[in-house]
Backbone as a printed PyTorch tensor [residue, N CA C, xyz], in Angstrom:
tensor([[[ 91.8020,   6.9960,  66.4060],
         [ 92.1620,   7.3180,  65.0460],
         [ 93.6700,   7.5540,  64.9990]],

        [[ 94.3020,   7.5180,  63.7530],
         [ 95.7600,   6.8080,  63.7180],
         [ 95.9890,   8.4450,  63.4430]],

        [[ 97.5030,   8.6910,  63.8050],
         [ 97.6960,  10.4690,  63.8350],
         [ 98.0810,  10.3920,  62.1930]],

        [[ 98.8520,   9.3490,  61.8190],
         [ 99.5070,   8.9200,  60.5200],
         [ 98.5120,   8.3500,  59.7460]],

        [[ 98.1860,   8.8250,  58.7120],
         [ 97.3500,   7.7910,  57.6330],
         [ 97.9280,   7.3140,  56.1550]],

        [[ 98.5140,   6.5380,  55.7290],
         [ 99.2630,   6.2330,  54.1290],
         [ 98.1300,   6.0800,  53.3090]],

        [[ 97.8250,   7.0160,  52.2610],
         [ 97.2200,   6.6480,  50.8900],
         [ 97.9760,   6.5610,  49.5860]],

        [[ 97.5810,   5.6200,  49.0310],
         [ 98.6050,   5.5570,  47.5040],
         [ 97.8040,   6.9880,  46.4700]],

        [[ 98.2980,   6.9840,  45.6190],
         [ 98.1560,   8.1310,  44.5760],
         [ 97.8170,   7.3900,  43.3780]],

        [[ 96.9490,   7.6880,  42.4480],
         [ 97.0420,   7.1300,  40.9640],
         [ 98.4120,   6.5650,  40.7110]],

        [[ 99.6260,   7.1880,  40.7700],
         [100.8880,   7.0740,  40.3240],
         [101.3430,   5.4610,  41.1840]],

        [[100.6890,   5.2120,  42.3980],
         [101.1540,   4.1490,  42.9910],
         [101.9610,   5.1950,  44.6080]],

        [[102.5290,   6.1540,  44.4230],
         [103.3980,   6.8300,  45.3040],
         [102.4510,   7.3020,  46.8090]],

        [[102.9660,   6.6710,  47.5520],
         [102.4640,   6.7300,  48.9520],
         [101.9740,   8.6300,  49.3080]],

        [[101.3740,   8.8870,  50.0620],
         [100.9920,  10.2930,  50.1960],
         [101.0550,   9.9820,  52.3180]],

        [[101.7280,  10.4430,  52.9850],
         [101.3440,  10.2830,  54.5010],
         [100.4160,  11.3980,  54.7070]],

        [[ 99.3870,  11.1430,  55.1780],
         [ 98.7380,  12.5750,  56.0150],
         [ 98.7540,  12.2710,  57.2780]],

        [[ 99.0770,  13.4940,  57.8350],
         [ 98.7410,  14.0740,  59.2960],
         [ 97.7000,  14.7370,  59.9140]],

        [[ 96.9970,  13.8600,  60.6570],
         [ 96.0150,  15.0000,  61.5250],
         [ 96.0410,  15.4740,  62.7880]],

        [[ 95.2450,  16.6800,  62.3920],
         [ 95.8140,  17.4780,  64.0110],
         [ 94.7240,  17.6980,  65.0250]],

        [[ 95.1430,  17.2270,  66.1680],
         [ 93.7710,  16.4760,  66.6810],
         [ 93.7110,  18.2990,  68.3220]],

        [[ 92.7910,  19.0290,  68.3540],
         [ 92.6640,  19.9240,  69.3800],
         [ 93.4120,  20.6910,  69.2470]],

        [[ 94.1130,  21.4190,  68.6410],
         [ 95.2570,  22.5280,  68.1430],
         [ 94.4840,  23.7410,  67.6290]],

        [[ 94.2080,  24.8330,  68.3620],
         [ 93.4000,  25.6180,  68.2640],
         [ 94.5640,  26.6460,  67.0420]],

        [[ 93.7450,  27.0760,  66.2660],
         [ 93.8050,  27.7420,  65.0000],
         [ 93.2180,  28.7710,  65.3530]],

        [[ 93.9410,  30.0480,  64.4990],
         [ 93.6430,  31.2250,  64.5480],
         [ 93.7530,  32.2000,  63.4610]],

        [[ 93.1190,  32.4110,  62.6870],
         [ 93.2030,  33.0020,  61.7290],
         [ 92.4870,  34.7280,  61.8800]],

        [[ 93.4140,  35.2720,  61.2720],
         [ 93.5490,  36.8180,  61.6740],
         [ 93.3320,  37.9380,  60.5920]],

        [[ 91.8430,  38.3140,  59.8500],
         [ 92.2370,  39.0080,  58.8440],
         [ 92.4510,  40.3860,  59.3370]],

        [[ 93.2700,  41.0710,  58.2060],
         [ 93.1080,  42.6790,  58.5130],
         [ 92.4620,  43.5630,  57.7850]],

        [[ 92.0640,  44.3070,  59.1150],
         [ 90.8900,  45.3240,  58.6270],
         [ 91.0680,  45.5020,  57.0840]],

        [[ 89.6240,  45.5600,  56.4460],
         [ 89.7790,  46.0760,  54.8910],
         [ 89.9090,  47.5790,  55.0710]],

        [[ 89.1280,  48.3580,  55.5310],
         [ 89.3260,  49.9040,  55.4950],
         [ 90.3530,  50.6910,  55.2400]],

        [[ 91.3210,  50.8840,  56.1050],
         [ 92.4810,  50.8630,  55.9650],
         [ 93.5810,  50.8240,  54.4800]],

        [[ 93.1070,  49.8120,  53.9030],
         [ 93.7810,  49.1380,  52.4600],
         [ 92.7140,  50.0400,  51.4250]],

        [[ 91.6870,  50.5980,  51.6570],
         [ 90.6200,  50.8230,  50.6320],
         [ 90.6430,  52.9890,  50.8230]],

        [[ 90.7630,  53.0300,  52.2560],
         [ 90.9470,  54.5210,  52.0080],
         [ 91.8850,  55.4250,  51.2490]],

        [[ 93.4570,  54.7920,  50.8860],
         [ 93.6970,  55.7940,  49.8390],
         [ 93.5860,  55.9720,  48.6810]],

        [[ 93.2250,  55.2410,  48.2200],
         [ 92.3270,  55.3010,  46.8660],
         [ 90.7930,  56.4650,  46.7570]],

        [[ 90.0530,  56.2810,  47.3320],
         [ 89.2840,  58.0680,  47.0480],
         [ 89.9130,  59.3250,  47.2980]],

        [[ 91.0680,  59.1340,  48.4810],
         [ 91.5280,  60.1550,  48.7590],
         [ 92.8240,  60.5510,  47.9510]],

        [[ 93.5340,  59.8510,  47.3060],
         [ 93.7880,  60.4870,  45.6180],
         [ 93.4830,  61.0090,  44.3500]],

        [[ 92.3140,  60.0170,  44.4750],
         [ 91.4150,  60.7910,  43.6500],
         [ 90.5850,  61.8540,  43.8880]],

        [[ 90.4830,  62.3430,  45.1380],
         [ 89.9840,  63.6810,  45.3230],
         [ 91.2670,  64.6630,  45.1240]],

        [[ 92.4440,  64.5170,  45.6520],
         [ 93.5770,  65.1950,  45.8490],
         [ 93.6830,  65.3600,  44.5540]],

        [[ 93.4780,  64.4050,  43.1640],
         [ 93.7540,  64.5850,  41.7180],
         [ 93.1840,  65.6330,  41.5950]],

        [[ 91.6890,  65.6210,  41.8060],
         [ 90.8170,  66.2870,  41.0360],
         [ 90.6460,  67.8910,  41.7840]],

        [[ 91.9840,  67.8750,  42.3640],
         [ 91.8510,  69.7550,  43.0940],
         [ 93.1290,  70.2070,  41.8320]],

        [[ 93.9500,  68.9890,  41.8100],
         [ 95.1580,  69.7770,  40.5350],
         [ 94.7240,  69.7200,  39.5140]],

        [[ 93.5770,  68.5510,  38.6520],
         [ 93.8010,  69.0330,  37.6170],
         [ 92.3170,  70.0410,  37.8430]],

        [[ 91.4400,  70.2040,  38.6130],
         [ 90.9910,  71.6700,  38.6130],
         [ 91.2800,  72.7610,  38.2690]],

        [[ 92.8290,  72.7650,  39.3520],
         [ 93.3940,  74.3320,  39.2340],
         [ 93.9970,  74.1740,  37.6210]],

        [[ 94.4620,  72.8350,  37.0140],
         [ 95.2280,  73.0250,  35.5400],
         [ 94.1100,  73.7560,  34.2970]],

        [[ 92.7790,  73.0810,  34.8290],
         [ 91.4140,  73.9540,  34.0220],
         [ 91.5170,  75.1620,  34.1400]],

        [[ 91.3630,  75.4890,  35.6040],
         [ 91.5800,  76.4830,  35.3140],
         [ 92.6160,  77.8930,  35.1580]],

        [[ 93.3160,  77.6620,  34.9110],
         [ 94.7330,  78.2060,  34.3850],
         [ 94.6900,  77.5670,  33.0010]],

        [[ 94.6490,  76.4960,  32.3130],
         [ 94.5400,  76.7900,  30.6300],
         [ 93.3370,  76.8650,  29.9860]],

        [[ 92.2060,  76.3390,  30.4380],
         [ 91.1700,  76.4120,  30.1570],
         [ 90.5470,  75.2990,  28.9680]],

        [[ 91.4130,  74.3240,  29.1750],
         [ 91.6230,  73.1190,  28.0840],
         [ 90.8460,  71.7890,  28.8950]],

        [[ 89.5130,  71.7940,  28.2450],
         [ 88.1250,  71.0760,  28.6240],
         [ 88.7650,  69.6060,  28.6650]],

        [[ 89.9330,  69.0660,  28.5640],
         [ 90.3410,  67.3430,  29.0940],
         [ 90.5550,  67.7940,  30.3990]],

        [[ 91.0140,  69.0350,  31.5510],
         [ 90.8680,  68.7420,  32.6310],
         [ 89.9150,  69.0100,  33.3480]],

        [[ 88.9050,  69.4310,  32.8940],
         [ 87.4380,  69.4060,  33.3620],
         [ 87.1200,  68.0090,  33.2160]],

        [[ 87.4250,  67.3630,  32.0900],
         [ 86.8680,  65.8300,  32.0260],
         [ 87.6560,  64.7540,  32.9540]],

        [[ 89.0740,  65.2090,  33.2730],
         [ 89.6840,  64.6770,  34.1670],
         [ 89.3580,  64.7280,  35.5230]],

        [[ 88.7250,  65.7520,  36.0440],
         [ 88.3810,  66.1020,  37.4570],
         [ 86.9620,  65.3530,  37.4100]],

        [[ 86.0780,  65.2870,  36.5910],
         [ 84.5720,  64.5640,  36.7080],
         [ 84.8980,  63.2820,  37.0510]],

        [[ 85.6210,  62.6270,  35.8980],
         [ 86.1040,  61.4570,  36.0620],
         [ 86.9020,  60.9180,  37.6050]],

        [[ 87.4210,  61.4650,  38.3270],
         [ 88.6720,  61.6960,  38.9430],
         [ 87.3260,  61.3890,  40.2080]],

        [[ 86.3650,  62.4720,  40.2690],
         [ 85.5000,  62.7960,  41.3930],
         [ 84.6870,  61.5290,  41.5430]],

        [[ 84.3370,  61.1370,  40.3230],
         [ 83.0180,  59.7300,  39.7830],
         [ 84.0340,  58.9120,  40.5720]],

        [[ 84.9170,  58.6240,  39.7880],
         [ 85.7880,  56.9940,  40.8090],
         [ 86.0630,  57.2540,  42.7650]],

        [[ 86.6670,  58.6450,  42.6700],
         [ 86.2280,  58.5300,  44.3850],
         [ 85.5630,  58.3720,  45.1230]],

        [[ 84.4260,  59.1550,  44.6820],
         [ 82.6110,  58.7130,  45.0020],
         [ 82.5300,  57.0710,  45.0970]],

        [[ 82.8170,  56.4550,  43.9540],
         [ 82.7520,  54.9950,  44.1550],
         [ 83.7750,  54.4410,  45.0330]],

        [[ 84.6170,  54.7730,  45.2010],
         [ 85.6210,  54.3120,  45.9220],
         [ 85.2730,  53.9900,  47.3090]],

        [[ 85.1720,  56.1570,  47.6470],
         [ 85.0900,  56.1460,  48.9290],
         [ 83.7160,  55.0930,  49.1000]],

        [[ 82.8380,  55.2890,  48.6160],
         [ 81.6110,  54.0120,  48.8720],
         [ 81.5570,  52.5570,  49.4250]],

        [[ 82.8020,  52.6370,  48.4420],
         [ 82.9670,  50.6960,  48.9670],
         [ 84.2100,  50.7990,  49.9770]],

        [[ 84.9150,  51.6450,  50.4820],
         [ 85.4780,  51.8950,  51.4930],
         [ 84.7150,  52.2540,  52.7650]],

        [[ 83.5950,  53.0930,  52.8860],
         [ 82.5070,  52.9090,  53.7810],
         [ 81.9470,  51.5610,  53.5230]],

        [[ 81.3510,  51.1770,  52.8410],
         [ 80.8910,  49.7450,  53.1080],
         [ 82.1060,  48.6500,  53.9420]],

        [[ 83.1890,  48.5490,  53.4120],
         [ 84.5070,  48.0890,  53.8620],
         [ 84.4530,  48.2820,  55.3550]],

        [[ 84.8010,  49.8100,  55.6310],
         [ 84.0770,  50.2420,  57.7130],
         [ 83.5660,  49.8610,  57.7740]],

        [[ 82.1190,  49.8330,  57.2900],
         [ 80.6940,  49.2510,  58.2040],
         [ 81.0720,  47.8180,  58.5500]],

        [[ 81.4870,  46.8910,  57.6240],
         [ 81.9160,  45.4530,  57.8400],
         [ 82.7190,  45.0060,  58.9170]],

        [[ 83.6310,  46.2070,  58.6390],
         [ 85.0070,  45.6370,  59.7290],
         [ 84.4800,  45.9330,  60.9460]],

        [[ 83.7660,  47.0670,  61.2240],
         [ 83.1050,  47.6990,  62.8730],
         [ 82.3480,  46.5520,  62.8290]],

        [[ 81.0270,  45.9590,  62.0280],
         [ 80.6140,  45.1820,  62.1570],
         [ 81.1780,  43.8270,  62.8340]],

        [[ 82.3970,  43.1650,  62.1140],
         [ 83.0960,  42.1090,  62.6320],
         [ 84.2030,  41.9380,  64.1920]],

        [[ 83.8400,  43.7700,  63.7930],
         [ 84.8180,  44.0540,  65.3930],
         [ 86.1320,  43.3150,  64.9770]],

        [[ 87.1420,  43.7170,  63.9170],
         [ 88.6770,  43.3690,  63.3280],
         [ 89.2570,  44.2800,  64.2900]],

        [[ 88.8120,  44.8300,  64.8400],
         [ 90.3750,  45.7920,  65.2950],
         [ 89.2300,  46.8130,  66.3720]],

        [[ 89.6300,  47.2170,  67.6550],
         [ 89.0500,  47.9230,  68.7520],
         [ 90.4920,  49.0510,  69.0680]],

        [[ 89.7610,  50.3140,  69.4200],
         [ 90.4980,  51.2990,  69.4670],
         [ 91.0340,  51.2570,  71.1970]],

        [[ 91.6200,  51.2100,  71.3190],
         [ 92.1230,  50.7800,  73.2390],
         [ 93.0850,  51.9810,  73.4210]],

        [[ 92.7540,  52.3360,  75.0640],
         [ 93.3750,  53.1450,  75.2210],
         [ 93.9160,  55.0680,  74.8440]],

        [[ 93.1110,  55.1070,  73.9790],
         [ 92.9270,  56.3620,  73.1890],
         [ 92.6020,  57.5690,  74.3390]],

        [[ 93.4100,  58.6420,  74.2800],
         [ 93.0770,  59.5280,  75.2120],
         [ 92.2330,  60.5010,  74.2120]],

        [[ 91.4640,  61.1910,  75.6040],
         [ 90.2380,  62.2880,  74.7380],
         [ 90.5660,  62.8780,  74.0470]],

        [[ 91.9460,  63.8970,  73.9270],
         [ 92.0720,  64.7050,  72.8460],
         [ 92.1320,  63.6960,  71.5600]],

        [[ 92.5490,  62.4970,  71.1650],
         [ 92.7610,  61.8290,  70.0310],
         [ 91.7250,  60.4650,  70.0400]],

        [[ 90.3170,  60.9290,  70.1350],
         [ 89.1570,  59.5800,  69.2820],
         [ 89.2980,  59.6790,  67.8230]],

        [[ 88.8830,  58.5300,  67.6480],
         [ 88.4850,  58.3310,  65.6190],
         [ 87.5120,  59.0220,  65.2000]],

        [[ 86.7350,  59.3410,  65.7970],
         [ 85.8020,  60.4520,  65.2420],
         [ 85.8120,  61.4940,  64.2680]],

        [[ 86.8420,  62.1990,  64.8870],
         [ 86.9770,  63.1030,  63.4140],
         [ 87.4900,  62.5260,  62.1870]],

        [[ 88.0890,  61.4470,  62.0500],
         [ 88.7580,  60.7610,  60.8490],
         [ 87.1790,  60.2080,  60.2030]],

        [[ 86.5230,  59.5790,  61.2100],
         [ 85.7890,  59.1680,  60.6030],
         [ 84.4380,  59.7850,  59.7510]],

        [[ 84.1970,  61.0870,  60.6610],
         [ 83.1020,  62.6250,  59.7910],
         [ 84.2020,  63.0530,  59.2730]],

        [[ 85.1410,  63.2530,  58.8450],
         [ 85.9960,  63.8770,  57.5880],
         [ 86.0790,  63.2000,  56.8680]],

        [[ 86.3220,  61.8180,  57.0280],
         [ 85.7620,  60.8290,  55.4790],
         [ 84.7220,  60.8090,  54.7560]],

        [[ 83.8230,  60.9670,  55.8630],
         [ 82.2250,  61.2040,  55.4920],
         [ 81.9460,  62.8240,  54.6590]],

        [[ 82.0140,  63.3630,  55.5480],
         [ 82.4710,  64.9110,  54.7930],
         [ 82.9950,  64.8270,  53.6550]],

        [[ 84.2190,  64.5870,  53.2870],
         [ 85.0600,  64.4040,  52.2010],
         [ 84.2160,  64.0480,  51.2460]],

        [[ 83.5560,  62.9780,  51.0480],
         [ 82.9050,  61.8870,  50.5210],
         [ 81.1870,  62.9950,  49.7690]],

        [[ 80.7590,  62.9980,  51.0440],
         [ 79.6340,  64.1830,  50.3340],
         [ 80.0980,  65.3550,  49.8770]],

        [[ 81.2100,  65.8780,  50.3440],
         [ 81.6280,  67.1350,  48.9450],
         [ 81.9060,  66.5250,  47.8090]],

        [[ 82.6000,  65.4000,  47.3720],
         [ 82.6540,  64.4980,  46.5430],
         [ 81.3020,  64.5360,  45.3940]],

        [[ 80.6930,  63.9870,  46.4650],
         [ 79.6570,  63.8380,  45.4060],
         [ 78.5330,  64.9330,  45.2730]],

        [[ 78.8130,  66.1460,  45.6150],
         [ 78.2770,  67.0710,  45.1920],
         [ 79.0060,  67.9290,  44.3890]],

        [[ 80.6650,  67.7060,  44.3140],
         [ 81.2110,  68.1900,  43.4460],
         [ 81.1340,  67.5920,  42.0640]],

        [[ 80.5290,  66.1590,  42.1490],
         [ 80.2130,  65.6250,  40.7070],
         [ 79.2240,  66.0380,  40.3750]],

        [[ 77.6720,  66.5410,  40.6730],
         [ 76.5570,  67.2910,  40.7680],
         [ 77.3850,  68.6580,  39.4490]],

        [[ 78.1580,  69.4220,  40.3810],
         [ 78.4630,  70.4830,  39.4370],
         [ 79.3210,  70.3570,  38.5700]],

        [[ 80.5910,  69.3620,  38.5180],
         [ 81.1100,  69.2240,  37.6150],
         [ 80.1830,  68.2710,  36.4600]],

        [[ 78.9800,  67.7890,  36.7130],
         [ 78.2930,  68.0320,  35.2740],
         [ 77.4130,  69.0410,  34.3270]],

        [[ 78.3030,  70.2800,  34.8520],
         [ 77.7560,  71.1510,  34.0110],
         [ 78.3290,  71.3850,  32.8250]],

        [[ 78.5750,  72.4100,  32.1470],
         [ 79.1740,  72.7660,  30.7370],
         [ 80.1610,  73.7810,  30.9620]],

        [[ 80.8670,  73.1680,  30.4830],
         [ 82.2360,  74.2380,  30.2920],
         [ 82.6580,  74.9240,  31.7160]],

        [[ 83.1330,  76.0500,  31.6810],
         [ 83.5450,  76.8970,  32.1430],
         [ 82.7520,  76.8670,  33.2380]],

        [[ 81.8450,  76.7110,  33.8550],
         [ 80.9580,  76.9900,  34.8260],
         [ 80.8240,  75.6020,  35.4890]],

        [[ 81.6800,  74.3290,  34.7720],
         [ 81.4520,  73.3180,  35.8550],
         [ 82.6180,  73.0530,  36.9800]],

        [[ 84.0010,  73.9890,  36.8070],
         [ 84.9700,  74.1350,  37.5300],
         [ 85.1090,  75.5150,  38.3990]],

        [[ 84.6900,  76.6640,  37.3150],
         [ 85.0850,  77.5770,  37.7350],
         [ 83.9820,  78.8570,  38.5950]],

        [[ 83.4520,  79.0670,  39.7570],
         [ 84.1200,  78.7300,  40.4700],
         [ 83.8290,  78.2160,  41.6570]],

        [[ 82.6470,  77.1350,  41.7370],
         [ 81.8880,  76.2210,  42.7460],
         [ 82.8580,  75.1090,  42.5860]],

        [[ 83.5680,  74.3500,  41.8380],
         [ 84.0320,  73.5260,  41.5020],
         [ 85.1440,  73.2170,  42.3310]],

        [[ 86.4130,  74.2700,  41.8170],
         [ 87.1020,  74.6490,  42.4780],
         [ 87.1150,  74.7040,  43.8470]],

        [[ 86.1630,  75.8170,  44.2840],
         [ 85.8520,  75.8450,  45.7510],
         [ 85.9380,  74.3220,  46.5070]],

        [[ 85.1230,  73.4340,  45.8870],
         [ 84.3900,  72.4700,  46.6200],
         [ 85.6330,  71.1630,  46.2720]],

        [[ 86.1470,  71.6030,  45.0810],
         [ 87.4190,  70.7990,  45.5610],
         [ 88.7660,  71.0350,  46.4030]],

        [[ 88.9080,  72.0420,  46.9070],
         [ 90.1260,  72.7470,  47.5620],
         [ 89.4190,  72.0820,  49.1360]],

        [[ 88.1770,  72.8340,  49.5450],
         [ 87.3690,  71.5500,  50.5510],
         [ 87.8450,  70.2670,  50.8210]],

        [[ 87.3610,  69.6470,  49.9650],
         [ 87.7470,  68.5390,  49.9300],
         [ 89.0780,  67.9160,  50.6230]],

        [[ 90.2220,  68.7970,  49.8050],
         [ 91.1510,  68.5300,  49.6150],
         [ 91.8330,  68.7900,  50.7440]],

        [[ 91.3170,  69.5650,  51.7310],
         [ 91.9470,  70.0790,  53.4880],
         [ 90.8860,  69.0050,  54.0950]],

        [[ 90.0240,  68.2910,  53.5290],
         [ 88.6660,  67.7540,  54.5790],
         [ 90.1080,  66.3100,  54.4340]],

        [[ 90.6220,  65.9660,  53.5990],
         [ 91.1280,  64.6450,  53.1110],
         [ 92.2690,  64.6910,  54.0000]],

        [[ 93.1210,  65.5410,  53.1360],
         [ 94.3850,  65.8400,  54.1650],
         [ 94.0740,  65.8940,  55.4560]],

        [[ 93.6530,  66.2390,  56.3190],
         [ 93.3010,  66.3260,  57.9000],
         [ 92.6950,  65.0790,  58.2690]],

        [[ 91.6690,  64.5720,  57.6580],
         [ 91.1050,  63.6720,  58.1330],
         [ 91.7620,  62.1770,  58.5130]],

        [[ 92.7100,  62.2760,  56.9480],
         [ 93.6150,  61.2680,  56.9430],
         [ 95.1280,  61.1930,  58.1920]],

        [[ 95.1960,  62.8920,  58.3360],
         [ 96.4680,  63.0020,  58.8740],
         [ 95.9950,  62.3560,  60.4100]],

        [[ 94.8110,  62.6350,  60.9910],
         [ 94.2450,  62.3490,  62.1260],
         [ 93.9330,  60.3910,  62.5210]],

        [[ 93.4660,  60.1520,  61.2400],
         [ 93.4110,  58.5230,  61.0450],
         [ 95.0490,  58.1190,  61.2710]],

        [[ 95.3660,  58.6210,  60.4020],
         [ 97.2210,  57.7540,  60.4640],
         [ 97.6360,  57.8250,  62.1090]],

        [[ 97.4860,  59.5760,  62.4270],
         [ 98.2930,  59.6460,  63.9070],
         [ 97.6800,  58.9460,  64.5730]],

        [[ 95.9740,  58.9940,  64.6820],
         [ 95.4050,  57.7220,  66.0750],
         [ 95.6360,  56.5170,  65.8450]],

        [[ 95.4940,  56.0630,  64.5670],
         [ 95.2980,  54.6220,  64.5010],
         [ 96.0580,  54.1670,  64.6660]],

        [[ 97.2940,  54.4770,  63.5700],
         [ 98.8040,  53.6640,  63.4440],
         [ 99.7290,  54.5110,  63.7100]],

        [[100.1510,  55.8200,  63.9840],
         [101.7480,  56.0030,  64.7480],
         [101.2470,  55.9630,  65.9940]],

        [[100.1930,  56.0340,  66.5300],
         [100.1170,  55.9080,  68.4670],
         [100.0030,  54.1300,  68.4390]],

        [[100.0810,  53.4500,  67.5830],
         [ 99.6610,  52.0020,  68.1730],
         [ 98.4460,  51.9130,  68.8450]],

        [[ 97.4600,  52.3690,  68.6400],
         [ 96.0810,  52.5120,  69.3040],
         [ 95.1250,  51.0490,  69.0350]],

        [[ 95.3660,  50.9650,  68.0980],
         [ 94.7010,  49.8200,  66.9400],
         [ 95.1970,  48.5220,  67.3710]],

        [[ 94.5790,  47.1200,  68.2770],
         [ 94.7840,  46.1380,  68.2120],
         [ 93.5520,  45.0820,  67.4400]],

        [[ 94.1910,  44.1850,  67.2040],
         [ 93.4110,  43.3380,  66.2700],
         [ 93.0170,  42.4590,  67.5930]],

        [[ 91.6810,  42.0350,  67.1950],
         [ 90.9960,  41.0870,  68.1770],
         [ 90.8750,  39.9280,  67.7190]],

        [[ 91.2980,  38.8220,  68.0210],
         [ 91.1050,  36.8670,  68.1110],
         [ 90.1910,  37.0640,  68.6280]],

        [[ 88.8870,  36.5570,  67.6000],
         [ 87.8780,  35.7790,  68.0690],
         [ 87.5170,  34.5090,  67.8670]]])
């Protein structure tokens, strides 16, 4: 088979193609997880400020802001766990080299954690008024909000400032 092939075009204008004959290709996606975790974890971090703004004015749009705020993280974090399960599934990226004090583990039950205070903080923030922030609400978002921060701070340091994280060609 010819490496060069000439086809004309409607127009009449020659087109050359090239084929590439045993040239191994490699295509490399990156992990989705990664790209999908800060998104719940803003929206949990939202929904501890405008908590505390409820409660300090007591003006029922930031009660509706924190439900709202909690509902999209819940979904978020969701399809960000689904996102993990895929990528562990596809094996995108293997943790190498990791010494004992620093596994993914805790990043990964503090997401999880995070995630079910989440959605038990939407449980109570559908209550009424005053009693859906103040003061289970609150509580369970300030939670949250150290479960996020830590969990994340622990993901960033193992994964990506130690270089732990290589991507695997398969």
């Amino acid at each position: 088979m010819p490496s060069d092939i000439t086809r004309s075009t409607v127009q009449g204008t020659p087109i050359h193609l090239t084929t590439v004959e045993n040239t191994p290709v490699e295509v490399v996606r990156a992990p989705l997880y990664p790209m999908l975790v800060p998104f719940p974890s803003a929206c949990f971090i939202g929904a501890f400020f405008t908590d505390l703004a409820y409660w300090r004015t007591a003006e029922m749009m930031w009660a509706d802001f924190s439900a709202w705020l909690l509902f999209v993280g819940a979904v978020l974090g969701g399809i960000a766990l689904i996102a993990g399960l895929i990528d562990l599934a596809q094996r995108r990226y293997l943790v190498i080299q990791a010494p004992a004090w620093a596994p993914t583990w805790p990043h990964v039950l503090g997401n999880l954690l995070a995630l079910g205070l989440a959605i038990l903080n939407c449980f109570v923030h559908s209550r009424d008024a005053w009693t859906s922030v103040v003061p289970q609400g609150l509580i369970l978002s300030a939670l949250a909000l150290v479960v996020v921060l830590t969990s994340n701070w622990i993901g960033w340091s193992v994964l990506v400032q130690r270089r732990r994280v290589v991507e695997v060609r398969s």
